[in-house]
C-alpha positions, 0 to 999 in steps of 0.5 A: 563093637568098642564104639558106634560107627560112623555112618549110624552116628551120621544117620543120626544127626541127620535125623535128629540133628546134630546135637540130638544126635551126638547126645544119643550116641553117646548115651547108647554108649554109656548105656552099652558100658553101663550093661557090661559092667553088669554083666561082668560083676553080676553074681546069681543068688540061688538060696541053698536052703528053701524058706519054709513059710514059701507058699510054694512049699506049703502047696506042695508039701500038703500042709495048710496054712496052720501046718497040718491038713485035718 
């Protein structure tokens, strides 16, 4: 969907008015672009190596705080 249709732009300009209403068809838009931008440059950054001082790791690993259980 390129662009919001007719009827829902007119539905709300008669609800808000027809400057409100422009002015948040329009923002939905910018709003609608400005997400797939995202979504197209968007990259996933999974760490290769884990971080050692994690407190994930250190639960699951046994170790205490200081390094070693006693």
């Amino acid at each position: 969907m390129e662009n919001i249709s007719f009827n829902t732009r007119k539905s709300l300009c008669n609800h808000l008015g027809d400057t409100a209403g422009n002015e948040l068809a329009d923002f939905l838009l910018k709003l609608k672009r400005h997400l797939e931008r995202i979504e197209r440059t968007k990259v996933d950054r999974t760490p290769i190596v884990p971080d050692s001082t994690s407190p994930s790791l250190i639960i699951h690993s046994g170790l205490s705080q200081s390094g070693w259980d006693e």
